[in-house]
Backbone as a chain_set.jsonl record, in Angstrom:
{"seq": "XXXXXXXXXXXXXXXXXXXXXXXXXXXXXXXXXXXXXXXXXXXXXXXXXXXXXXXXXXXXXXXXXXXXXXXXXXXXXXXXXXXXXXXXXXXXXXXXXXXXXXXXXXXXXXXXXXXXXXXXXXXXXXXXXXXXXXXXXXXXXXXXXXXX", "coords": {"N": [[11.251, 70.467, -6.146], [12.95, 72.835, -8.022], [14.267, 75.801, -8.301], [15.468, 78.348, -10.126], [18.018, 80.573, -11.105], [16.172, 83.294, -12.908], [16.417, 84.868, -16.314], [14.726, 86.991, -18.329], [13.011, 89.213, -20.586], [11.044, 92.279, -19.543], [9.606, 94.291, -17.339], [11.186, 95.259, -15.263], [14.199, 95.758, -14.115], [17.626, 95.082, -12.627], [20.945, 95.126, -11.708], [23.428, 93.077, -10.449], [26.413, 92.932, -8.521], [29.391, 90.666, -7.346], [30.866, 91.612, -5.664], [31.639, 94.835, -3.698], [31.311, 98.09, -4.834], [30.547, 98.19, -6.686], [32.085, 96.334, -8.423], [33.747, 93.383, -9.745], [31.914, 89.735, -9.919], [29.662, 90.281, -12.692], [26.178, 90.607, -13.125], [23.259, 90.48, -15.07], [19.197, 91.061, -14.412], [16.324, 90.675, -14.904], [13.825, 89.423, -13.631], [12.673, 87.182, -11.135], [15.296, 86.115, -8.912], [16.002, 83.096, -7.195], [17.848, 82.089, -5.661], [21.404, 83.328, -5.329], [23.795, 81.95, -5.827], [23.467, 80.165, -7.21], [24.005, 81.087, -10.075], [26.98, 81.116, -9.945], [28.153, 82.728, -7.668], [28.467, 83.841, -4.146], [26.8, 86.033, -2.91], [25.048, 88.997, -3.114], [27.127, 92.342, -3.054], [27.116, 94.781, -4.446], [24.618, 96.79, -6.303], [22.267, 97.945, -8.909], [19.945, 99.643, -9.532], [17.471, 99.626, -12.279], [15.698, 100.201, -13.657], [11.866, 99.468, -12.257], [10.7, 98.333, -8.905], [11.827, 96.678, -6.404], [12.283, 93.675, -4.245], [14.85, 92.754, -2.174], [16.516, 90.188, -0.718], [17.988, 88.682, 2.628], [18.442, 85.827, 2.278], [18.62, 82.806, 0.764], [15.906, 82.037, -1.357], [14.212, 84.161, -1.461], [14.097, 84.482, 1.92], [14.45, 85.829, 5.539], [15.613, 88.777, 6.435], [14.406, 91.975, 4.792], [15.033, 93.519, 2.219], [13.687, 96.941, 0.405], [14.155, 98.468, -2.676], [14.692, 100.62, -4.648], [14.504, 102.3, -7.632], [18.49, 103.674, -8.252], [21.695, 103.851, -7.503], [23.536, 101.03, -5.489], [26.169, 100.781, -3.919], [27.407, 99.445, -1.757], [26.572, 96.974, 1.296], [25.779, 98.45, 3.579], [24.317, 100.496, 2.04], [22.024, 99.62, 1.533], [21.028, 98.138, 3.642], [19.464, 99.449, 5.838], [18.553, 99.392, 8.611], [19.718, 99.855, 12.156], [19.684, 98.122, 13.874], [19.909, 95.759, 13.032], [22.168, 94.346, 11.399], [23.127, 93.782, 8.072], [24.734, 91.678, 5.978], [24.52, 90.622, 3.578], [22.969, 89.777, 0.276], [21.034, 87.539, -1.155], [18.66, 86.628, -2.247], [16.515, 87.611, -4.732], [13.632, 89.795, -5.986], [11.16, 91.037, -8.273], [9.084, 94.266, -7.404], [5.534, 93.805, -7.981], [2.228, 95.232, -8.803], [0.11, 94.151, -7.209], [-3.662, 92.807, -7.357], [-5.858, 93.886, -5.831], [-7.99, 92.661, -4.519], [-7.678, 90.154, -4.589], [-5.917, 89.721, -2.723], [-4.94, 88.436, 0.385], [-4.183, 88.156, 3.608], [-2.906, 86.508, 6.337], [-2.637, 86.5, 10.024], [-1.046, 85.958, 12.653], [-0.906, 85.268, 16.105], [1.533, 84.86, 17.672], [5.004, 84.415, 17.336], [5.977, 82.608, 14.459], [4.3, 81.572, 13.18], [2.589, 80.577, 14.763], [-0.344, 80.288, 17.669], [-3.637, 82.317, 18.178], [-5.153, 83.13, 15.319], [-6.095, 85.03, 11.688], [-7.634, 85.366, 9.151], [-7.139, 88.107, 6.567], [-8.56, 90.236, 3.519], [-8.966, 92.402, 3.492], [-8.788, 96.201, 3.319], [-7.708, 97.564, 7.354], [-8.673, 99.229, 9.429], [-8.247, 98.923, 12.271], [-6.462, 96.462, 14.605], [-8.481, 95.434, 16.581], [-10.409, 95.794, 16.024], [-11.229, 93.706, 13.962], [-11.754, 92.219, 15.187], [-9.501, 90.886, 17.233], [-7.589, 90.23, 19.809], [-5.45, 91.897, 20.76], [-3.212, 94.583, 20.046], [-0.947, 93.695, 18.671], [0.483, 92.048, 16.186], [2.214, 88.883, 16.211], [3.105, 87.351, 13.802], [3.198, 87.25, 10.315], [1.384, 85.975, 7.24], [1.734, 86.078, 3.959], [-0.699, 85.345, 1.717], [-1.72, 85.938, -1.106], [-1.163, 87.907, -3.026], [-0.479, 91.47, -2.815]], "CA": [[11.128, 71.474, -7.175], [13.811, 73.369, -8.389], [14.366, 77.135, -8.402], [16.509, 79.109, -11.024], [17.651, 82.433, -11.472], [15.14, 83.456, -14.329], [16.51, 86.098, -16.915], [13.677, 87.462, -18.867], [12.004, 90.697, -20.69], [10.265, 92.842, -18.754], [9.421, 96.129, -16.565], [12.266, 95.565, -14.155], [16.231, 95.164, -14.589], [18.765, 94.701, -11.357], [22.237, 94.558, -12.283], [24.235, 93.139, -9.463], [27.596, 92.754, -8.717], [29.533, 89.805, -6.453], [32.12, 93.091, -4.945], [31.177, 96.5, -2.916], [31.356, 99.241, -5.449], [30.041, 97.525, -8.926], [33.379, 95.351, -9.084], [33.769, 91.597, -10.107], [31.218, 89.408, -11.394], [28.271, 91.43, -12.766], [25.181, 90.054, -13.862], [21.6, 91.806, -15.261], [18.278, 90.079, -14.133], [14.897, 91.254, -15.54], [12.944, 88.805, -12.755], [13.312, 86.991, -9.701], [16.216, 85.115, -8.664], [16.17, 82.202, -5.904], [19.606, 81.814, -5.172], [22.349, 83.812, -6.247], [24.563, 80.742, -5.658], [22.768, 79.288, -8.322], [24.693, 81.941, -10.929], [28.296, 81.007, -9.555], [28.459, 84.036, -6.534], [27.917, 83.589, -2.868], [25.88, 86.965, -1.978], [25.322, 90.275, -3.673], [27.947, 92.803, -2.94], [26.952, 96.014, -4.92], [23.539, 96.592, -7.497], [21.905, 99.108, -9.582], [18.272, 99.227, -9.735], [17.7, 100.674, -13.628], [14.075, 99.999, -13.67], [11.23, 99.129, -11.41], [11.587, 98.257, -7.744], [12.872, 95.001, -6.254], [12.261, 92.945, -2.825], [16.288, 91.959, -1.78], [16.148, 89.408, 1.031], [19.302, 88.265, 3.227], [18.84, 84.578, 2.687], [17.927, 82.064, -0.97], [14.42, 81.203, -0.972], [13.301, 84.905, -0.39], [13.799, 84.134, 3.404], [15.573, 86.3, 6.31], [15.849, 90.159, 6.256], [14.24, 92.249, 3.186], [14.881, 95.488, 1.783], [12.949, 97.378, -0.68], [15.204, 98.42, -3.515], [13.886, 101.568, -5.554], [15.983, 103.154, -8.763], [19.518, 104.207, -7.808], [22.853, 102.569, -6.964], [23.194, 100.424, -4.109], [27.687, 100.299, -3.537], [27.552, 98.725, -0.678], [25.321, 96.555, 1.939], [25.14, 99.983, 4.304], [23.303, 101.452, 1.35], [20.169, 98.885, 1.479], [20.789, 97.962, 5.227], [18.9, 101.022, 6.52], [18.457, 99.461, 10.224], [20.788, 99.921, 12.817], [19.626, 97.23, 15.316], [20.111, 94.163, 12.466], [23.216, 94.549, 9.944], [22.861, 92.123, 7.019], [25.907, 92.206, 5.031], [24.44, 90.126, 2.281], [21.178, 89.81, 0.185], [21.333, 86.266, -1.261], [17.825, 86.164, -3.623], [15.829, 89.084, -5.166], [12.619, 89.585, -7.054], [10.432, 92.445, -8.507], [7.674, 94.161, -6.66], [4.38, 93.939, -9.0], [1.293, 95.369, -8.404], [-1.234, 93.538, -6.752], [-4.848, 92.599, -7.942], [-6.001, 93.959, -4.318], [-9.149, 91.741, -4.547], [-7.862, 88.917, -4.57], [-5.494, 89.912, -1.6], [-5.168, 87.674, 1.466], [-2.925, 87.728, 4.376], [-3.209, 85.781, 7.512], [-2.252, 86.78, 11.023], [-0.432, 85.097, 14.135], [-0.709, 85.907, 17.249], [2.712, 84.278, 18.353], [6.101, 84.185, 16.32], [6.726, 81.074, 13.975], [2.735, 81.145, 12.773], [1.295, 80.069, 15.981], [-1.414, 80.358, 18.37], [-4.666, 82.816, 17.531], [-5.084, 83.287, 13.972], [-7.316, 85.95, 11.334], [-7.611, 86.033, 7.976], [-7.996, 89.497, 6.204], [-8.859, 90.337, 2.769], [-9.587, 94.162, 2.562], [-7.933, 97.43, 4.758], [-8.222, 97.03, 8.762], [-8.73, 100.227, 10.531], [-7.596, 98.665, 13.407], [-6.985, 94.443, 14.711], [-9.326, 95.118, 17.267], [-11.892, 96.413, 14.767], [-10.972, 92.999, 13.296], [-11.45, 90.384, 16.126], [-8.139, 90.703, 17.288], [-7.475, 91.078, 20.949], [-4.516, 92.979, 21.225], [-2.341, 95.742, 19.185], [0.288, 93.488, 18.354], [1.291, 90.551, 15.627], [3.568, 87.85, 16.605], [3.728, 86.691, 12.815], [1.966, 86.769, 9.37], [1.805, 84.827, 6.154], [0.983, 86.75, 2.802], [-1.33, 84.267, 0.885], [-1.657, 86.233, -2.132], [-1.777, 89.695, -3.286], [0.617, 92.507, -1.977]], "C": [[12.399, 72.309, -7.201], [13.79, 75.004, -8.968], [15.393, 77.348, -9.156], [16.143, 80.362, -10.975], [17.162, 82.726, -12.61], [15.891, 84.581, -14.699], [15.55, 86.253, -17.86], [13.591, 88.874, -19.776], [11.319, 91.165, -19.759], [9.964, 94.237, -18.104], [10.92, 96.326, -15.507], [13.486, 94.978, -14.749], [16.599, 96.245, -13.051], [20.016, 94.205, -11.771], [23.054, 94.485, -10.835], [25.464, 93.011, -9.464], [28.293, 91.943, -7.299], [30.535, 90.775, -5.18], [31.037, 94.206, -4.537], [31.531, 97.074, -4.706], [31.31, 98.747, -6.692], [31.613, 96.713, -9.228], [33.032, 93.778, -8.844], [32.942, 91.198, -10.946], [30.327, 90.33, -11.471], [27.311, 90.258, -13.731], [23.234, 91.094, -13.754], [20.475, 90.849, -15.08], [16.807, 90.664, -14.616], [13.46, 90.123, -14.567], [13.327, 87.986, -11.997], [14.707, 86.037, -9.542], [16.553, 84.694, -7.198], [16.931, 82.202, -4.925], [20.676, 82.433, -5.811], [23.489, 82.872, -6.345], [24.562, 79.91, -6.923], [23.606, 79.986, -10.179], [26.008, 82.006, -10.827], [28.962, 82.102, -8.344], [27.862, 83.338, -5.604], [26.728, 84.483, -2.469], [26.203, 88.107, -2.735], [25.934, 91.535, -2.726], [27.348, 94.184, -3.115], [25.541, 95.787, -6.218], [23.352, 97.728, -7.551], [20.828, 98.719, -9.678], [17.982, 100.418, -11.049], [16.009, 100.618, -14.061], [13.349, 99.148, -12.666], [11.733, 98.957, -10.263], [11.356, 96.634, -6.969], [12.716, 95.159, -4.564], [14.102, 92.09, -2.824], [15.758, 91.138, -0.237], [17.751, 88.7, 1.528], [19.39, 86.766, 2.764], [18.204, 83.792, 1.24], [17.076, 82.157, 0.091], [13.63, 82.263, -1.009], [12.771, 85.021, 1.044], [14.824, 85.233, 4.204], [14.731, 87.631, 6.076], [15.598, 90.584, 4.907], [14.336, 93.416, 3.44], [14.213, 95.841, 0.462], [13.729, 98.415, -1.298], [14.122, 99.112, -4.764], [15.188, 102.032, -6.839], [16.903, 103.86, -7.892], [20.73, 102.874, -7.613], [22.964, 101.835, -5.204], [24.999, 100.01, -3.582], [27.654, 99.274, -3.087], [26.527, 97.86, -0.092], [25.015, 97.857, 2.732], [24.108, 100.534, 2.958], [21.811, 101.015, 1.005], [19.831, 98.468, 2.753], [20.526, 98.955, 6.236], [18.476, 100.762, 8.237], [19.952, 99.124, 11.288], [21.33, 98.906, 13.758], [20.189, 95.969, 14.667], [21.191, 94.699, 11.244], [23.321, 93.478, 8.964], [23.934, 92.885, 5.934], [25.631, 91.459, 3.514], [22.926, 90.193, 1.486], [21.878, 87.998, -1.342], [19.995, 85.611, -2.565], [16.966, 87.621, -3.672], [14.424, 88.636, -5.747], [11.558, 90.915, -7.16], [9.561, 92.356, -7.773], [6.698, 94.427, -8.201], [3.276, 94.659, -8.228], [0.334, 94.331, -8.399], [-2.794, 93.47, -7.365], [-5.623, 93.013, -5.882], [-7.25, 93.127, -3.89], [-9.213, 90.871, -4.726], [-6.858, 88.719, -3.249], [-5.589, 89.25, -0.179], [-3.812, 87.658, 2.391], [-3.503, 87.484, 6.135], [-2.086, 86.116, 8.951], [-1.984, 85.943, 11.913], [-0.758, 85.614, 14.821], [0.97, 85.849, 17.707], [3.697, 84.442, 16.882], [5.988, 82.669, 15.519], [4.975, 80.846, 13.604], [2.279, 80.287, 13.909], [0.626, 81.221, 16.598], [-2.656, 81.703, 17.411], [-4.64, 83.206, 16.201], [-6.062, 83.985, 13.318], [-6.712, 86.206, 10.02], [-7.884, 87.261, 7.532], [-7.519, 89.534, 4.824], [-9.288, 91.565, 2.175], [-8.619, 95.117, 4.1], [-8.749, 96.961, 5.988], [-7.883, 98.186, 9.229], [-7.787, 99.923, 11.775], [-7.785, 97.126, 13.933], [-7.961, 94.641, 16.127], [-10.781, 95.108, 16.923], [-12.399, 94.497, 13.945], [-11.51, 91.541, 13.902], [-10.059, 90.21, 17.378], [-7.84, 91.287, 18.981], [-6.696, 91.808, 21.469], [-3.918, 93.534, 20.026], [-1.706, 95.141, 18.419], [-0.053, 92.079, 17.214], [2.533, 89.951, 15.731], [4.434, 87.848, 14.794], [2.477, 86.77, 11.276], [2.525, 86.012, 8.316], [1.069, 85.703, 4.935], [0.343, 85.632, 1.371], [-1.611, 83.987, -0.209], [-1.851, 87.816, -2.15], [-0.476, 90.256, -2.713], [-0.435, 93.331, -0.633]], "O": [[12.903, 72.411, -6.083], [13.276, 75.27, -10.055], [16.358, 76.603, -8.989], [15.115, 81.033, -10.889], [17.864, 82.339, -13.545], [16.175, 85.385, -13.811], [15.538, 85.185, -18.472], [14.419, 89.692, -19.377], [10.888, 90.318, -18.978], [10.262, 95.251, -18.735], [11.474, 97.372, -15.166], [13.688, 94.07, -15.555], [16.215, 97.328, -12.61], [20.191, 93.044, -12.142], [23.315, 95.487, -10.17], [25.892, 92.94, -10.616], [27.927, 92.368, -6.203], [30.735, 90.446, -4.01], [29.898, 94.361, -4.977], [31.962, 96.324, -5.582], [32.093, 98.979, -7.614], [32.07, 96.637, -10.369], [32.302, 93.211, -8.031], [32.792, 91.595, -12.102], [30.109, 91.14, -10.57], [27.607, 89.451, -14.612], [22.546, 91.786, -13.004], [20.676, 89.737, -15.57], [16.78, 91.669, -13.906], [12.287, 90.17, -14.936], [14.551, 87.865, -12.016], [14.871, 85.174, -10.403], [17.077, 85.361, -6.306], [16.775, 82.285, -3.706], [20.907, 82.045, -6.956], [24.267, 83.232, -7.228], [25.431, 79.214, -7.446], [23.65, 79.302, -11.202], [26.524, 82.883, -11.521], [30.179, 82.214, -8.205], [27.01, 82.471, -5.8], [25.779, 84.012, -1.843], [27.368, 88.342, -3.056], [25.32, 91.779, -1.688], [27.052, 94.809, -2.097], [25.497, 94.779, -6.923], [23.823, 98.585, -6.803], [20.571, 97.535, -9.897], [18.163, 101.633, -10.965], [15.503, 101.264, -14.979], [13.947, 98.193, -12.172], [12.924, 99.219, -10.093], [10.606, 95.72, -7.312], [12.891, 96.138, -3.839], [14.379, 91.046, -3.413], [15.048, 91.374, 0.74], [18.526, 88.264, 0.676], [20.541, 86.337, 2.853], [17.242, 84.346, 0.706], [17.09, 82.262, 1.318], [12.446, 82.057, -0.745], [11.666, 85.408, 1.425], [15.888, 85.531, 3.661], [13.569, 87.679, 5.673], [16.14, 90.051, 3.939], [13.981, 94.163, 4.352], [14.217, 95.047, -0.479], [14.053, 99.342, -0.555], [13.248, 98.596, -5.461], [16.417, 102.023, -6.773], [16.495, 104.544, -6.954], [20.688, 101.644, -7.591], [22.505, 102.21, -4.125], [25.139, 98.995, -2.9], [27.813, 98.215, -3.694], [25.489, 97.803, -0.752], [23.912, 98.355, 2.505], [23.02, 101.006, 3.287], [20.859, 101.61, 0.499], [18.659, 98.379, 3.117], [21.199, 99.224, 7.231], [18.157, 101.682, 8.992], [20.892, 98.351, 11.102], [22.44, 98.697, 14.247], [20.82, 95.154, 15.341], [20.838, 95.413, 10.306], [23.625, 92.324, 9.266], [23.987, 93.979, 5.372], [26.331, 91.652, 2.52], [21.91, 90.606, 2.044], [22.873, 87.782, -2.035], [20.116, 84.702, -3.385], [16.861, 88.466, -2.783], [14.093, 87.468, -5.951], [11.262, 91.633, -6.205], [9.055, 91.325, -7.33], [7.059, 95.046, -9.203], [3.389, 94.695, -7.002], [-0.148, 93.757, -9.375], [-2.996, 94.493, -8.02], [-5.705, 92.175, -4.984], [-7.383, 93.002, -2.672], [-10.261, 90.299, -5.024], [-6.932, 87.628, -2.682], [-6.547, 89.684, 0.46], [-2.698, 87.27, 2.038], [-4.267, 88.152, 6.832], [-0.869, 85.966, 8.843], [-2.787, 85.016, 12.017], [-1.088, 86.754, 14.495], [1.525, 86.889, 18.063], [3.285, 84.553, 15.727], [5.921, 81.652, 16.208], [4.527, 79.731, 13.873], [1.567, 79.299, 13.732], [0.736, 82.431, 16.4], [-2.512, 81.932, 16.21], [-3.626, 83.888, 16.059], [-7.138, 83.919, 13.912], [-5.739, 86.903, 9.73], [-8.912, 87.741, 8.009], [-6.402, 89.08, 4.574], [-9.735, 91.847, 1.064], [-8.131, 94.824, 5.191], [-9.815, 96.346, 6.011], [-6.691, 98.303, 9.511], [-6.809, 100.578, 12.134], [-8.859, 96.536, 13.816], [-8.054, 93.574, 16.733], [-11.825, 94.625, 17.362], [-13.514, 94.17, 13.539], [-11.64, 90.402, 13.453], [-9.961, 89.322, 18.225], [-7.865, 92.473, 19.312], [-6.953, 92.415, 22.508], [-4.12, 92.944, 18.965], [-1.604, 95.66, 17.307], [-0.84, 91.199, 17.561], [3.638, 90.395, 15.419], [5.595, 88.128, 14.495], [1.292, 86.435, 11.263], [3.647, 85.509, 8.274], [-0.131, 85.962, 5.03], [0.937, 85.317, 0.34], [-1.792, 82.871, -0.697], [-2.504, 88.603, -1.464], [0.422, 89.567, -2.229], [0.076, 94.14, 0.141]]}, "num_chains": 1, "name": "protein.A"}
């Protein structure tokens, strides 16, 4: 199957740019895009978020490191790379956040990294994963199945 960067109508527009500080190529996106590779650029540089707000992720595919990308300018990578411990100098595919249908909502729990060992579906708020089944505090890993 084959992914493209989709330009569209819509609630959201992301204007990025292949340079730090809004220079080079520039391009406007109104919904998600796979691969920015796929548009003739290696990795977004600099963006503007001019409506709605936007999932950036370090790697195509929506894979790697994500930042959540509200109205305002974005220069640089320091200005969406808000952790100190992981520096991601690039964001590589994007796509709007929507609101959720929360009832149809599903996301599945790991115990372990990489979707292994004990596993727990959930489908509504969780007080707490012990409330849940869940024998300890922590998740290794989850998988969002549908819904936000």
């Amino acid at each position: 199957m084959t992914h493209r960067c989709k330009r569209s109508s819509g609630l959201w527009k992301i204007v990025v740019w292949d340079e730090p500080f809004f220079q080079g190529k520039r391009h406007e996106f109104t919904t998600d895009c796979y691969s920015t590779s796929e548009n003739g650029f290696s990795t977004v540089r600099s963006c503007r978020i001019e409506s709605g707000a936007w999932a950036g992720f370090e790697h195509c595919g929506f894979q790697g490191q994500q930042f959540v990308l509200e109205r305002g300018d974005y220069p640089c990578w320091e200005a969406w790379s808000g952790s100190n411990a992981y520096h991601v100098e690039r964001m590589c595919s994007f796509r709007p956040i929507t609101s959720a249908d929360h009832g149809r909502s599903r996301l599945m729990l790991f115990e372990q990294e990489n979707f292994q060992g004990k596993r727990a579906e959930m489908s509504d708020d969780c007080p707490s994963l012990p409330a849940l089944g869940w024998g300890s505090s922590t998740v290794g890993s989850f998988l969002v199945r549908s819904g936000a």
